[in-house]
C-alpha positions as CSV (number, residue, x, y, z in Angstrom):
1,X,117.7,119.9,81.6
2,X,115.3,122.3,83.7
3,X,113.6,121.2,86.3
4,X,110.2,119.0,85.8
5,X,107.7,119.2,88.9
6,X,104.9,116.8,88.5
7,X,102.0,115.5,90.5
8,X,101.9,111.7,90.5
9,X,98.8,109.6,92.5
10,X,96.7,106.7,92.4
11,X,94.2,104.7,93.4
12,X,91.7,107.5,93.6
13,X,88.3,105.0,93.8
14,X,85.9,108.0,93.3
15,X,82.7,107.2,94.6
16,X,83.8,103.8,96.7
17,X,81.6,102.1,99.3
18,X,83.0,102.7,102.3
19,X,83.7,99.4,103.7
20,X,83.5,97.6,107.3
21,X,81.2,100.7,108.6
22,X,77.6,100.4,109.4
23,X,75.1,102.7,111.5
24,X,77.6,105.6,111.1
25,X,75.8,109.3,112.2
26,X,74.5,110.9,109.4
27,X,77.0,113.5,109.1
28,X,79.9,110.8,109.5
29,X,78.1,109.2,106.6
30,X,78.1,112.8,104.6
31,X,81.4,113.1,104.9
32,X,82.4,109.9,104.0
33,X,80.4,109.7,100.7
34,X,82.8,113.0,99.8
35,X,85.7,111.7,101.3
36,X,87.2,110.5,97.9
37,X,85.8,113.2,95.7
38,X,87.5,115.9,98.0
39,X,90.8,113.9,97.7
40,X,90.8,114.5,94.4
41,X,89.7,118.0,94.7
42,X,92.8,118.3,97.2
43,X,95.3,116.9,94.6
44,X,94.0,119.3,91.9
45,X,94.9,122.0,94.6
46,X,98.0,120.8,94.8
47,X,98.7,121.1,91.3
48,X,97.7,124.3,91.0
49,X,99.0,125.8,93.8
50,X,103.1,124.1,93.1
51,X,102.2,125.3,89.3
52,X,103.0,122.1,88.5
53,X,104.2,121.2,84.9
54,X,101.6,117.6,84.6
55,X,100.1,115.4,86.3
56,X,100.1,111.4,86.0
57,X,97.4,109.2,87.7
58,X,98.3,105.8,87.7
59,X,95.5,103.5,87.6
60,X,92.0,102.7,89.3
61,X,90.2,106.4,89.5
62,X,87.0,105.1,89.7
63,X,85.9,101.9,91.8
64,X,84.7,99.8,89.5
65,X,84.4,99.1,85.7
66,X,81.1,100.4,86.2
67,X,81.8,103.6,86.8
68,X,78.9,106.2,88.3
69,X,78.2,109.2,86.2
70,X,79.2,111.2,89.5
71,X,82.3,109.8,89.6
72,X,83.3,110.8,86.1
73,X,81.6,113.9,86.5
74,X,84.0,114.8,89.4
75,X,86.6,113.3,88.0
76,X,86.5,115.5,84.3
77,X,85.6,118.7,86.6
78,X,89.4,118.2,87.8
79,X,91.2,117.7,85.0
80,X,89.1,120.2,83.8
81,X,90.2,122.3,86.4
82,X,93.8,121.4,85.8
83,X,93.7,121.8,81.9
84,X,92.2,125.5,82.3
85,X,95.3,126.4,84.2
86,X,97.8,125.0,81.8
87,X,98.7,121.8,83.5
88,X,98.5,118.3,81.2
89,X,97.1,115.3,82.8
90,X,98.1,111.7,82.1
91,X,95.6,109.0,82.8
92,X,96.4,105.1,82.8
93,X,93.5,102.6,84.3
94,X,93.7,99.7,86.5
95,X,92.0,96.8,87.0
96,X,88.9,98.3,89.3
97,X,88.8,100.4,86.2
98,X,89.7,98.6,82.9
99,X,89.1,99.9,79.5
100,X,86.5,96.9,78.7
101,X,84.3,98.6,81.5
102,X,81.0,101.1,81.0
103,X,81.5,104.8,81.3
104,X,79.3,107.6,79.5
105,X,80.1,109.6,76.6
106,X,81.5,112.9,78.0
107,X,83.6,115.5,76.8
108,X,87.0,115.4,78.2
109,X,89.9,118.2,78.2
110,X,91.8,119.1,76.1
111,X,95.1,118.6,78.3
112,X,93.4,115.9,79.4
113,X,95.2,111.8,78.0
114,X,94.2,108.4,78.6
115,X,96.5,106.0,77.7
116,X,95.2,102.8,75.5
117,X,95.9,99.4,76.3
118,X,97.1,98.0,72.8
119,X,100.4,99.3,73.4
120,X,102.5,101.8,75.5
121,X,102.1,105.6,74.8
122,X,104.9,107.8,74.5
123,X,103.6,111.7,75.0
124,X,105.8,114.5,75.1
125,X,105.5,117.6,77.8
126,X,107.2,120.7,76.5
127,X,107.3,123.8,77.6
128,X,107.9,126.9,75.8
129,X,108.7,124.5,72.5
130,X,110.9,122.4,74.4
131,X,110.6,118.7,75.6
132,X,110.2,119.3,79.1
133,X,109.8,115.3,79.6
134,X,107.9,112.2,77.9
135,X,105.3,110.5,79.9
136,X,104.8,106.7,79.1
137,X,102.4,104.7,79.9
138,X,99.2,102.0,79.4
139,X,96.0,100.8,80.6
140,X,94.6,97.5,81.6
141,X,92.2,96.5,79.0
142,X,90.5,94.2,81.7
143,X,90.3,93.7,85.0
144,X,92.4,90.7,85.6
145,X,95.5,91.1,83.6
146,X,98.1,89.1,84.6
147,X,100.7,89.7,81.7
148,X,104.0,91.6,82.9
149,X,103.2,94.8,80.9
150,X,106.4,96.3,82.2
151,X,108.0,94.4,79.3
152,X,106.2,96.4,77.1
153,X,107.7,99.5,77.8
154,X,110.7,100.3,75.4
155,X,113.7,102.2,76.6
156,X,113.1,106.3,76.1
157,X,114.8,108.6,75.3
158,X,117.8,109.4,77.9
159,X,118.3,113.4,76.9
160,X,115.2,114.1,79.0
161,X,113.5,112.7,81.8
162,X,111.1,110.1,81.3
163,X,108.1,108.4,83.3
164,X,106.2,105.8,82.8
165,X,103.0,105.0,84.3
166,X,101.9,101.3,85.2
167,X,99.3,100.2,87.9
168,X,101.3,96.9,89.3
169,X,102.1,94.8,91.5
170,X,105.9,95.0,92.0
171,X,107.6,92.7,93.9
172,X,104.6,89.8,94.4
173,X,103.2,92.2,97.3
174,X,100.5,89.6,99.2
175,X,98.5,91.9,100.4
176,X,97.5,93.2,96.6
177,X,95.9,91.3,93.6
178,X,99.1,90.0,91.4
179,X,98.1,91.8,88.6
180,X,100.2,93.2,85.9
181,X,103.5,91.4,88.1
182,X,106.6,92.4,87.6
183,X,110.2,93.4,89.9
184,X,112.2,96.9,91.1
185,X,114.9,94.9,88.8
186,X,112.6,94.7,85.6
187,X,111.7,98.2,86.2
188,X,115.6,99.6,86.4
189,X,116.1,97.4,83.5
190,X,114.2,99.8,81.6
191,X,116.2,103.3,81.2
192,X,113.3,105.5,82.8
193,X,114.1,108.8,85.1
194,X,110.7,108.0,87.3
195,X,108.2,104.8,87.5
196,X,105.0,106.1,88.2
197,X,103.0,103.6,89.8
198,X,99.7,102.5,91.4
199,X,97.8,99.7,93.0
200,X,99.7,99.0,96.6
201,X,97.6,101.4,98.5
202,X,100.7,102.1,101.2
203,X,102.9,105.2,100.0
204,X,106.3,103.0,99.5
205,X,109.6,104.6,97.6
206,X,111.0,101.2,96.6
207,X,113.8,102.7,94.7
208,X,114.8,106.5,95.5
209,X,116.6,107.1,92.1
210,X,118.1,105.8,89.0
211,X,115.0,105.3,88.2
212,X,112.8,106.0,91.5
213,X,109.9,103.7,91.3
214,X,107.3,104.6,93.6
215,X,104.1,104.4,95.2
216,X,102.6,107.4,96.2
217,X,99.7,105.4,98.4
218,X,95.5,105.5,97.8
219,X,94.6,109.4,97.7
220,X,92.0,108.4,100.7
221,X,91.4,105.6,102.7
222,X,88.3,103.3,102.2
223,X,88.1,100.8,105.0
224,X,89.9,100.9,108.6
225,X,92.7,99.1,108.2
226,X,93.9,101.8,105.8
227,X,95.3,103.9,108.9
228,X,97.6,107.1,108.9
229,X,97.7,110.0,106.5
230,X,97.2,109.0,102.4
231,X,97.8,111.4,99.5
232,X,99.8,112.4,96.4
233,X,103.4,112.3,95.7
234,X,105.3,115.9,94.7
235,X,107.9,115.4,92.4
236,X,111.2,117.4,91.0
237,X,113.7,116.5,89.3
238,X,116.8,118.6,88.4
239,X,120.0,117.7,86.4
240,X,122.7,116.1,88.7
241,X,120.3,115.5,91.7
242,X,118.1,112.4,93.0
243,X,114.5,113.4,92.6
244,X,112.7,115.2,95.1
245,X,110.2,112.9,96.0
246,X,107.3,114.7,98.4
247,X,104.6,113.1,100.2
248,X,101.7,115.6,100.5
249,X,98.1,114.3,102.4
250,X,95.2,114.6,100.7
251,X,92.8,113.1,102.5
252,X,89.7,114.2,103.4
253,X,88.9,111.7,106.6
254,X,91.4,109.3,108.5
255,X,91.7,106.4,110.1
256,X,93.1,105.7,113.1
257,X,93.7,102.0,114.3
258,X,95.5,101.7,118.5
259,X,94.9,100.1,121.9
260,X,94.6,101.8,125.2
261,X,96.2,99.8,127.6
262,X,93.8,100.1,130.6
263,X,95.7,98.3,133.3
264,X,96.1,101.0,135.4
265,X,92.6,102.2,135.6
266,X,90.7,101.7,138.6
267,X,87.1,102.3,137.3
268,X,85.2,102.5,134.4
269,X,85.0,106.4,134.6
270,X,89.3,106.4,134.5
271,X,88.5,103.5,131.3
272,X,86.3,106.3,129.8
273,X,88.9,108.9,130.0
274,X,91.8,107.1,128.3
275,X,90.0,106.2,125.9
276,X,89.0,109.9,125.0
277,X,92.2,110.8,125.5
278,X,93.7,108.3,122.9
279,X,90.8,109.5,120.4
280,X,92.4,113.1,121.4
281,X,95.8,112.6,120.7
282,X,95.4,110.7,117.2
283,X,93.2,114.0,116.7
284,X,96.1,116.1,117.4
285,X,98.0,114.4,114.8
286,X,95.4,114.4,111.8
287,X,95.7,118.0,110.5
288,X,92.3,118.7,111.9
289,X,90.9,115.8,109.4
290,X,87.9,113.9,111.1
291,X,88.7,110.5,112.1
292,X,86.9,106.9,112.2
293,X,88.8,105.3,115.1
294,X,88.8,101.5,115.7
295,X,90.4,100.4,119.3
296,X,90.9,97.8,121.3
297,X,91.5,97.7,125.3
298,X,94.3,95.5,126.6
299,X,96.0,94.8,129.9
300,X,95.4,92.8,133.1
301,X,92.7,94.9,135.0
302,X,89.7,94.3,137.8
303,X,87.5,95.6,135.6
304,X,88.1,92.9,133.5
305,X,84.4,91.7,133.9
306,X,82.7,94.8,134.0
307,X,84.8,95.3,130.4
308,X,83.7,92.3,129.0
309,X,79.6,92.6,130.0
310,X,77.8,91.7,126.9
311,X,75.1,94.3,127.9
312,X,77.4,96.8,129.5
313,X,80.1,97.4,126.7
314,X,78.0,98.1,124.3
315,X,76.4,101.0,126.6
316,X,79.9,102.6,127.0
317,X,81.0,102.6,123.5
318,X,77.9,104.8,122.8
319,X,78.3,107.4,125.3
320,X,81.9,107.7,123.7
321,X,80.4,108.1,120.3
322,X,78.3,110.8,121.5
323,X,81.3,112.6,123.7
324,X,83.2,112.3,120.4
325,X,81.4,113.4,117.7
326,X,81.1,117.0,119.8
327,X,84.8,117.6,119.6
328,X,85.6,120.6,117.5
329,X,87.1,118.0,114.8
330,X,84.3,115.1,115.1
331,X,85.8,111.3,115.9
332,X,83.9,108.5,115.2
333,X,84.1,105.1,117.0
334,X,83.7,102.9,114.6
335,X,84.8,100.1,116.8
336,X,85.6,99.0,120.3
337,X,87.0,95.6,121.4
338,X,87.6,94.5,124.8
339,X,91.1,92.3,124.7
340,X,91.3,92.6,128.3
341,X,92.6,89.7,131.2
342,X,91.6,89.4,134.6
343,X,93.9,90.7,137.1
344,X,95.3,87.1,138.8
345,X,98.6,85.8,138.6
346,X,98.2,82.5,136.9
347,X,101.3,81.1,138.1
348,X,99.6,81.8,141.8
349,X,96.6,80.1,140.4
350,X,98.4,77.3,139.6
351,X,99.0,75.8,142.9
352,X,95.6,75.6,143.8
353,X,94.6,72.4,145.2
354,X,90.9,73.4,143.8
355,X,89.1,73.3,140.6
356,X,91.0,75.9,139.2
357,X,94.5,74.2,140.1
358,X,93.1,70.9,138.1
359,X,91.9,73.4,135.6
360,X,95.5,74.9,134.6
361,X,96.9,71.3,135.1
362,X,94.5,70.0,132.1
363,X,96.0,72.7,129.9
364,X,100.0,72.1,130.7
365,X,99.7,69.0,129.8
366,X,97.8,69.7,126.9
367,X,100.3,72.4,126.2
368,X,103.5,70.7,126.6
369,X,105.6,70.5,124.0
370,X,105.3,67.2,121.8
371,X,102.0,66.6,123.7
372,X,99.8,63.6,121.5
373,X,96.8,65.2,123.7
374,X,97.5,68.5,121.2
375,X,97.9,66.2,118.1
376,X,94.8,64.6,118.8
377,X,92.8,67.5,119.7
378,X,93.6,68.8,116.4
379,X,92.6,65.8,114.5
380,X,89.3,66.3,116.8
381,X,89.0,69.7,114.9
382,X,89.6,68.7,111.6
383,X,87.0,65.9,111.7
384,X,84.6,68.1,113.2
385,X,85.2,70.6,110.0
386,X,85.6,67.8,107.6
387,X,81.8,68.1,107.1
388,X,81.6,72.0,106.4
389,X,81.1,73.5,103.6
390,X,83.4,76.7,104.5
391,X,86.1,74.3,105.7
392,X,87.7,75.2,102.0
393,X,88.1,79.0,102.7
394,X,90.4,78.5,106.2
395,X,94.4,77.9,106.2
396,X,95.4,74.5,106.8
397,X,95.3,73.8,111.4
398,X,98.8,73.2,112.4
399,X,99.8,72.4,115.8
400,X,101.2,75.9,116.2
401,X,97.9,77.3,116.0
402,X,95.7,74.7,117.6
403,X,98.5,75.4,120.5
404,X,97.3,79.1,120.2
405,X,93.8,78.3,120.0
406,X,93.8,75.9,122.9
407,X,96.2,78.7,125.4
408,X,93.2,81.6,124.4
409,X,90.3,79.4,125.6
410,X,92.2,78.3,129.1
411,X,92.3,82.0,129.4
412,X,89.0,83.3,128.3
413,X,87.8,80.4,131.2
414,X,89.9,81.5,133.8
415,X,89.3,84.7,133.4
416,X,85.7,83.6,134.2
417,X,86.4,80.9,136.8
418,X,89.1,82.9,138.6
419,X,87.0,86.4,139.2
420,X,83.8,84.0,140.4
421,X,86.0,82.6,142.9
């Protein structure tokens, strides 16, 4: 065969909410309202530039059934895009986007193909009247399908490379709806060159070839804990070699999740500068891509009060918002959490013939291991939720974490107890 180059993504969410921000600058908020339509304008770049021969999207471009005529304005404008330049673009839906949901009546490329959801479709890329490759693929006719619709797909053709396109959950991934469930074993079952796939927002390679099934990751991230670079997959494949599976980033803004350890500062002013330095260094690394940064402090310091000063903290998180929305590439703060201890060594504390020495005693005993004080003091809890109503939406208590629970609070109260002293 000749080679096949092909764009595969997913997950695009054109015109999410951005979620877990709030009182964001106005221009942070600009550019996250783009963030997702520039993503996709970065993939159709992509394409274009590689002079790609298709590409596939694999499920969930918009964010919701009810799709905003923005969003599929954007989104047409790009396969627009791609179809004036030649390039075919394949287009399965997931279950933020299901066939059953609204969208207006536009007029769509002609390079441009959705796939249906009655059965798998089975279109052919040539090139120069020869099958270059057969893409295969479906959509979810609803949101919550839980049918494996890998068993669906029927083997292809093996004298050309073939990929099918399926927004899943592969593997029972907990961190994902199980929708549309099925296994890498299913999939290599199957006879297919390259599993295109969507809905696990991480970019994962779960099998590298014969067939690669892969994730290329959300296009953009939409909420903080979706930290590090996110984009589109670059793909070749080449008679006789695994494919060539490239990760290229695509997005527009990223986030940045770390903790400064500020045991080694002496004032708030050194606190302050690691801080910025952190921001500065996970600056470095984005490309020159803005960044909404969420960090936490840690380590045993005596600032450890000054840190945790209900009125004070506050204060010093907006100074660094200021500080870092002038850099060249703006950072914004979206959070700052003290995790802090105070500076005392507790085993010191504990022989104290004071207060603080009966203090520690209370919780080793409490803490010892097959304690009935701990087994009780969980039943306490349990009674004491018994009676509320969101006692339905937390795991089960188990001693483990009532142990957990109890060891926090003896420190959050020595650190109190212990720096008064």
């Amino acid at each position: 065969m000749s080679t096949v180059k092909f764009v595969h993504c997913a997950d695009l969410h054109l015109d999410t909410p951005f979620r877990g921000l709030s009182d964001v600058a106005p221009d942070v908020g600009r550019a996250l309202n783009e963030a997702t339509f520039q993503s996709w304008t970065n993939i159709v770049d992509v394409a274009v530039r590689e002079a790609v021969d298709f590409v596939v999207i694999a499920g969930d471009v918009y964010d919701s059934s009810d799709r905003s005529l923005r969003a599929q304005f954007r989104f047409r404008d790009g396969l627009k895009r791609l179809s004036d330049h030649g390039i075919p673009s394949f287009v399965a839906f997931g279950n933020h986007d299901p066939l059953s949901g609204w969208s207006n009546t536009l007029d769509w490329p002609e390079l441009a193909h959705t796939f249906g959801s009655a059965a798998v479709d089975n279109c052919p890329v040539a090139r120069g009247g020869t099958t270059l490759a057969t893409i295969h693929g479906i959509s979810y006719p609803k949101e919550a399908v839980t049918d494996n619709l890998s068993l669906r797909f029927e083997r292809p053709d093996a004298s050309v490379p073939s990929i099918a396109v399926l927004h899943a959950n592969v593997g029972g991934d907990t961190a994902h709806l199980p929708y549309a469930p099925t296994t890498v074993e299913e999939l290599s079952s199957k006879g297919f060159t390259y599993w295109a796939l969507g809905h696990v927002h991480a970019h994962r390679i779960l099998r590298a070839d014969g067939p690669a099934i892969v994730y290329p990751g959300c296009s953009q991230s939409r909420q903080p804990n979706e930290t590090g670079p996110k984009g589109c997959c670059l793909v070749t494949l080449a008679d006789g070699r695994a494919p060539d599976i490239r990760f290229v980033a695509t997005d527009a803004v990223r986030y940045h999740g770390g903790t400064v350890d500020v045991s080694g500062c002496a004032s708030i002013d050194s606190v302050r500068q690691a801080i910025i330095e952190e921001c500065r260094t996970a600056a470095g690394a984005s490309e020159k891509r803005p960044l909404v940064v969420r960090l936490s402090l840690s380590g045993r310091t005596t600032l450890h009060r000054q840190l945790t000063h209900a009125a004070d903290f506050p204060q010093l998180a907006e100074d660094l918002r200021e500080e870092l929305l002038a850099l060249d590439q703006w950072v914004w703060l979206e959070r700052l959490s003290p995790d802090t201890r105070g500076a005392y060594d507790i085993s010191v504390q504990r022989q104290r013939q004071d207060f603080v020495g009966d203090l520690i005693s209370v919780y080793d005993r409490l803490l010892a291991g097959g304690s009935d004080e701990l087994e009780r003091l969980q039943e306490e809890i349990e009674s004491d939720l018994s009676s509320w109503g969101g006692r339905r939406y937390l795991e089960p208590l188990s001693p483990d974490v009532v142990g957990e629970l109890a060891e926090q609070v003896m420190r959050q109260t020595l650190d109190r107890v212990v720096e008064e002293d």
